[in-house]
MARZASE-614155 format. One record per residue (C-alpha): x, y, z; residue in three letters. Coordinates in pm, 1 decimal, padded with zeros to 6 digits. Example, Ala and Ser with C-alpha at 12.3 -4.5 7.8 and 13.67 -1.06 7.14 Angstrom:
# MARZASE-614155
[[01230.0, -00450.0, 00780.0], Ala]
[[01367.0, -00106.0, 00714.0], Ser]
This chain:
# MARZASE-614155
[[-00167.8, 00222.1, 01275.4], Unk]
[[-00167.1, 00227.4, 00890.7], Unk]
[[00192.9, 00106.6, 00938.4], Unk]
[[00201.2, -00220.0, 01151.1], Unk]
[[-00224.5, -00296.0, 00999.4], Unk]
[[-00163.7, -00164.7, 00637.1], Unk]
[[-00517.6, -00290.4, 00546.0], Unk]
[[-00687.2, -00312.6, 00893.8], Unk]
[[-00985.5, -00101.9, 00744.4], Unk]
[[-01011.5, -00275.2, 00393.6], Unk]
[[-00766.5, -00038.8, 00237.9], Unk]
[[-00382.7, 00007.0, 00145.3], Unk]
[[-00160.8, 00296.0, 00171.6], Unk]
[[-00216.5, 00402.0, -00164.6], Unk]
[[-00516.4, 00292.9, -00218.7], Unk]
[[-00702.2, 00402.2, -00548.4], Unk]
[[-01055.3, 00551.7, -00559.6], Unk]
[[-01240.6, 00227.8, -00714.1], Unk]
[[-01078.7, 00045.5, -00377.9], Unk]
[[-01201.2, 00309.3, -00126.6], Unk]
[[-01523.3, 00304.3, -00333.2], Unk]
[[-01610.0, -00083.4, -00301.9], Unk]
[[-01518.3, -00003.6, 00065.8], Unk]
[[-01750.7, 00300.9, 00161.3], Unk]
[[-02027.5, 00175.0, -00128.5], Unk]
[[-02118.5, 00413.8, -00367.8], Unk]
[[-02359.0, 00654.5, -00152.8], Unk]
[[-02092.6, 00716.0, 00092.2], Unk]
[[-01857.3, 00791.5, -00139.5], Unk]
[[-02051.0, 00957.1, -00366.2], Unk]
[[-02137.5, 01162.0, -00047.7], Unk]
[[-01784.4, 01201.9, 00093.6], Unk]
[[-01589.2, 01472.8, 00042.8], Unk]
[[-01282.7, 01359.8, -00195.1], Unk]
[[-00930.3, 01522.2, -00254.5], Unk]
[[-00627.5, 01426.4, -00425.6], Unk]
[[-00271.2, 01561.9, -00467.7], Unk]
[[-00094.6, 01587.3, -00803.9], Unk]
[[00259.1, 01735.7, -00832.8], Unk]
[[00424.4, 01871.8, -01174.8], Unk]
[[00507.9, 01552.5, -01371.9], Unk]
[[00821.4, 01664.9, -01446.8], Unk]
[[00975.2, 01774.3, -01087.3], Unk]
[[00808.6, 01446.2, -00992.0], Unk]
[[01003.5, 01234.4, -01234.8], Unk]
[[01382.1, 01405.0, -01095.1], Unk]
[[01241.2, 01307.6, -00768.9], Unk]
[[01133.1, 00976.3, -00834.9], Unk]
[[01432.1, 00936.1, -00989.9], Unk]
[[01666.7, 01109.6, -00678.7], Unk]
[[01498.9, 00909.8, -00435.8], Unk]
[[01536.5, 00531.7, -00592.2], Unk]
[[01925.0, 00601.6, -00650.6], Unk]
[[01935.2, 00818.0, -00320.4], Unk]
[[01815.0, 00464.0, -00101.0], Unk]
[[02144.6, 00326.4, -00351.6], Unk]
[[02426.8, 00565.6, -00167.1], Unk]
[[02426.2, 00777.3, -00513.4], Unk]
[[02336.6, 01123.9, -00503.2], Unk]
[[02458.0, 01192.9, -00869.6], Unk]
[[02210.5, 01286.5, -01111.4], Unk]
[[02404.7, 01323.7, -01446.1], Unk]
[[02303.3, 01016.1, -01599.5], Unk]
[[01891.1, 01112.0, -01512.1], Unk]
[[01834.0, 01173.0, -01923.1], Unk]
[[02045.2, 00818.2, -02059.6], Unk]
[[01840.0, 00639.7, -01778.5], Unk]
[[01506.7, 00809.2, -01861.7], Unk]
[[01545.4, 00752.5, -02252.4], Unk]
[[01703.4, 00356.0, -02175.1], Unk]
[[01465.5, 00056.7, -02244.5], Unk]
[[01494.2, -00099.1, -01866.8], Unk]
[[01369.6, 00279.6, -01735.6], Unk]
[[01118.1, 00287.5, -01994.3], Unk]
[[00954.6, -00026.6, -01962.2], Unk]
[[00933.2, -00020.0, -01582.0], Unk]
[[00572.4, 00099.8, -01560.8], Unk]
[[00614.0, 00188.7, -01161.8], Unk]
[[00877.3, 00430.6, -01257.9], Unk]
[[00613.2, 00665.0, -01412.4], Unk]
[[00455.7, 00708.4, -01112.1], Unk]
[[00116.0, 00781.1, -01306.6], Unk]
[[-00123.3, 00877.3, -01005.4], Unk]
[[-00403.2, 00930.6, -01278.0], Unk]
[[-00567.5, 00552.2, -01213.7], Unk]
[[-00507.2, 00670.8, -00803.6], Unk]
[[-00788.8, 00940.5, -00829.9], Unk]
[[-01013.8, 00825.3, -01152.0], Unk]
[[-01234.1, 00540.3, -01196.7], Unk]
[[-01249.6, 00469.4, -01549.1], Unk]
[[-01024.3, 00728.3, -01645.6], Unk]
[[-01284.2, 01013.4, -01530.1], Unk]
[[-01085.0, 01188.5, -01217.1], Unk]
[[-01394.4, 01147.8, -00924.5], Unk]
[[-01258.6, 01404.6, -00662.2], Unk]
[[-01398.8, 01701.3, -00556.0], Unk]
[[-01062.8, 01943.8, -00503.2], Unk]
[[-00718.4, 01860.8, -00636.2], Unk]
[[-00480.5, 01994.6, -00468.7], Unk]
[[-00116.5, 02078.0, -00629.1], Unk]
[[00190.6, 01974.7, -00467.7], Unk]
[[00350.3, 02286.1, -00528.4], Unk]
[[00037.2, 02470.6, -00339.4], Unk]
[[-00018.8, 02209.9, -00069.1], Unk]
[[-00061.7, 02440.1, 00224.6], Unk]
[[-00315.9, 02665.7, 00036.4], Unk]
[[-00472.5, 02326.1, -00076.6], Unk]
[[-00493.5, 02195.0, 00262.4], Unk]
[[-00647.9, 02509.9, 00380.2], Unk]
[[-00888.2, 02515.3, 00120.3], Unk]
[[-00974.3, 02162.1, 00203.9], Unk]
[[-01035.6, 02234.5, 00570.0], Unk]
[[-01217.6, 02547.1, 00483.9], Unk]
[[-01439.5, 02357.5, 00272.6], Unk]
[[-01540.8, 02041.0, 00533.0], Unk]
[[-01569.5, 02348.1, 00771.7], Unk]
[[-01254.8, 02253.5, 01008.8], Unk]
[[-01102.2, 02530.9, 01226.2], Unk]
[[-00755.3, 02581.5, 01239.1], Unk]
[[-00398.7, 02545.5, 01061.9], Unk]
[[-00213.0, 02245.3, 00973.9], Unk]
[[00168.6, 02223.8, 00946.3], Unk]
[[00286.9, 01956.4, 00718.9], Unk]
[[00582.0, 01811.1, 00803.0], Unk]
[[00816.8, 01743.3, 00519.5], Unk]
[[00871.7, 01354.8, 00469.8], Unk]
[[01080.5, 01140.0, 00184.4], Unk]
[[01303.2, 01416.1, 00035.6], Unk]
[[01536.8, 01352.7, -00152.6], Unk]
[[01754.2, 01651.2, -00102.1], Unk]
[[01826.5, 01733.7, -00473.7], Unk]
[[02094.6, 01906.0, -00572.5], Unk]
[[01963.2, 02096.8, -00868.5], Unk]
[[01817.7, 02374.6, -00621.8], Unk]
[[01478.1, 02271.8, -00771.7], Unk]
[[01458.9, 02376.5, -01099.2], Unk]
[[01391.0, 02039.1, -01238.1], Unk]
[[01418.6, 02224.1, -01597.0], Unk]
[[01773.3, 02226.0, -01587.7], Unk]
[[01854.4, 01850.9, -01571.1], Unk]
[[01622.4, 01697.1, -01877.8], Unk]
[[01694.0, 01679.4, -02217.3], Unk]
[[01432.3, 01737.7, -02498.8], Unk]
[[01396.0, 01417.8, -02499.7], Unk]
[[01318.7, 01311.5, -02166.0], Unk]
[[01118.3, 01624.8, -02161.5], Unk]
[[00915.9, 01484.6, -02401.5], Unk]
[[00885.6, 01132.1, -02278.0], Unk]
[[00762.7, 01237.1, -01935.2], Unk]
[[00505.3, 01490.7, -02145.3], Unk]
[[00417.6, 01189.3, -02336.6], Unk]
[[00352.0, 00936.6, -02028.9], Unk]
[[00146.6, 01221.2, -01848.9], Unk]
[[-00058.0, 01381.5, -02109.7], Unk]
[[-00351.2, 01365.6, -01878.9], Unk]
[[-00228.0, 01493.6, -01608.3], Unk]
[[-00094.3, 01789.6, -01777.4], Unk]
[[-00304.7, 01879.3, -01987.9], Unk]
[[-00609.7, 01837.6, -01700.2], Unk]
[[-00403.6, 02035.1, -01460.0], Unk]
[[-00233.6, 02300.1, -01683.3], Unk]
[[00108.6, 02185.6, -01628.5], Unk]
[[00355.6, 02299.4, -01822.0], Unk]
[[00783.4, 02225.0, -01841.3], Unk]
């Protein structure tokens, strides 16, 4: 439904947790049990990154470090992907798990544990962007776009425990 009545029930895909907050009011969703996904900033940006010139017909990745460090790349915010303002409400994360990307089936078996839901769920695997780099993301940056995407998701990492 969520795809032909996007905001049928007041919200968007991707809504952020002050939207589903002036939705719910603030007992239910003070009351509701909240989770969010983060993934490691870094494999995150090579995907980003894979995907956009993927939908282009270019599966090259050798310029990933000139684009990254280039003004245009820089300044386009959306290109961050920064999923911090998705899951905090002025700036203080408000969920009650986080799961990590790279431990979503444990995470969504914790979550189900935790609302008390029997059973297994298999996730299906949607958008990839069938990388070439065998997933190490390490091996494609530079120190400096190492350090960019450090710099642009200093919360996330250093809330999480990320590391390169």
């Amino acid at each position: 439904l969520r795809r032909y009545f996007p905001n049928v029930f007041g919200l968007w895909f991707h809504a952020n947790a002050r939207q589903v907050r002036s939705v719910l009011g603030e007992e239910k969703f003070r009351d509701y049990f909240k989770f969010s996904i983060e993934r490691n900033p870094w494999d995150r940006q090579i995907s980003l990154y894979s995907h956009r010139h993927k939908k282009r017909g270019m599966q090259d990745l050798s310029n990933f470090n000139r684009d990254m460090c280039s003004p245009l790349w820089r300044a386009m915010h959306h290109s961050r992907l920064d999923n911090w303002g998705i899951y905090s409400i002025d700036g203080k994360p408000c969920f009650d798990y986080m799961i990590k990307y790279e431990q979503l089936s444990e995470g969504f078996e914790e979550v189900l544990s935790r609302i008390g839901a029997q059973g297994k769920v298999q996730l299906a695997h949607r958008n990839s962007s069938d990388r070439k780099d065998g997933g190490d993301y390490r091996a494609l940056y530079s120190p400096q776009s190492q350090a960019l995407v450090a710099q642009w998701h200093a919360r996330e990492i250093e809330a999480f425990g990320y590391t390169f």
